[in-house]
C-alpha positions as CSV (number, residue, x, y, z in Angstrom):
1,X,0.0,0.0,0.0
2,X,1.6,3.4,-0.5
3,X,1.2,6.4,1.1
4,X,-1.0,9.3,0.2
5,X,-0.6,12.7,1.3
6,X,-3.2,13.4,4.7
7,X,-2.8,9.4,5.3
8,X,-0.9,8.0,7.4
9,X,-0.5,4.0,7.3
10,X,0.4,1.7,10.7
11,X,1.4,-1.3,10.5
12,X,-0.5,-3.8,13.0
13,X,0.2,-3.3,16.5
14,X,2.3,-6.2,18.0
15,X,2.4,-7.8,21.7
16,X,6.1,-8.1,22.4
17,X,7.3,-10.2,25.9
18,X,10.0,-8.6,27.6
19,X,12.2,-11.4,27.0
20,X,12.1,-10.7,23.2
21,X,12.4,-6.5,24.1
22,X,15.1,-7.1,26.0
23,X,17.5,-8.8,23.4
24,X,16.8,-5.1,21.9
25,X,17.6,-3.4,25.1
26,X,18.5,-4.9,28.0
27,X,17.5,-2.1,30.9
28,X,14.3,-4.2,29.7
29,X,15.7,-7.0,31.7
30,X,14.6,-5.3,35.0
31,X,10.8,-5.9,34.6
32,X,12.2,-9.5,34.5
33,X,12.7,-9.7,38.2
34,X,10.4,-12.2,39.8
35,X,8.2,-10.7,42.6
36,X,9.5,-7.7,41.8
37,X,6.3,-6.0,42.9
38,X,3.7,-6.3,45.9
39,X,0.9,-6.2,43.8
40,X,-0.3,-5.7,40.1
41,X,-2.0,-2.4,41.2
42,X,1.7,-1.8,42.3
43,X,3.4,-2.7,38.8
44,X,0.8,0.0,37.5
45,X,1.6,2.4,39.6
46,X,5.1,1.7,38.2
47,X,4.5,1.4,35.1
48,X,2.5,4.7,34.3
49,X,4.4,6.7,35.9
50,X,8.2,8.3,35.2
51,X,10.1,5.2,35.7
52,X,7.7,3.5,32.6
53,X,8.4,6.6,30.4
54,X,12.0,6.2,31.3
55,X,11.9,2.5,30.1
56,X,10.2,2.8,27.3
57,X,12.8,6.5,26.0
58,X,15.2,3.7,26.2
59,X,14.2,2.0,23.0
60,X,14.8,5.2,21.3
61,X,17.5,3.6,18.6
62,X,16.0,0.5,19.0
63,X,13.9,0.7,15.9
64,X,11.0,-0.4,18.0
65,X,8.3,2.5,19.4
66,X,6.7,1.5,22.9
67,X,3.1,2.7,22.8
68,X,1.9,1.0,26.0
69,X,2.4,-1.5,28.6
70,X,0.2,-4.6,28.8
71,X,0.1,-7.7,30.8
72,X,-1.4,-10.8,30.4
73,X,-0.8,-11.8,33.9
74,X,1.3,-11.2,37.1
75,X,2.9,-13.8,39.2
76,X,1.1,-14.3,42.9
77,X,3.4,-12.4,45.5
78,X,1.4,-13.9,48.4
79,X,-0.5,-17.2,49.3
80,X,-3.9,-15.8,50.7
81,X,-5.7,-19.2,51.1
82,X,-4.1,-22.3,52.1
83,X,-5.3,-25.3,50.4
């Protein structure tokens, strides 16, 4: 498809794992770190906030653009009922 002037074409966004990121850039290696966080609420908290926009300048060079964090799911931190 080519381009036409006032268009502007994406291509598909793509889920990346950190693992695969951080062969790109390893500061990526950090998010890693198992239990590194209390909580998921916590990981957000993280995430949105100046040391996410930190990680994600860092793939400036990369040839990959960050546009958001996702996660499919976070590991428990804490046993709340015993079985």
């Amino acid at each position: 498809m080519k381009s036409r002037p006032g268009f502007c074409t994406l291509s598909s966004p793509t889920r990346a794992s950190i693992a695969t990121l951080a062969e790109l850039n390893p500061m990526a290696n950090v998010l890693m770190l198992p239990y590194l966080y209390d909580s998921s609420d916590q990981m957000w908290q993280v995430l949105e906030r100046e040391i996410g926009d930190e990680l994600m300048d860092s793939f400036d060079g990369t040839g990959v653009v960050p546009l958001s964090w996702c996660c499919r799911s976070t590991r428990p931190t804490a046993v709340t009922t015993w079985i």
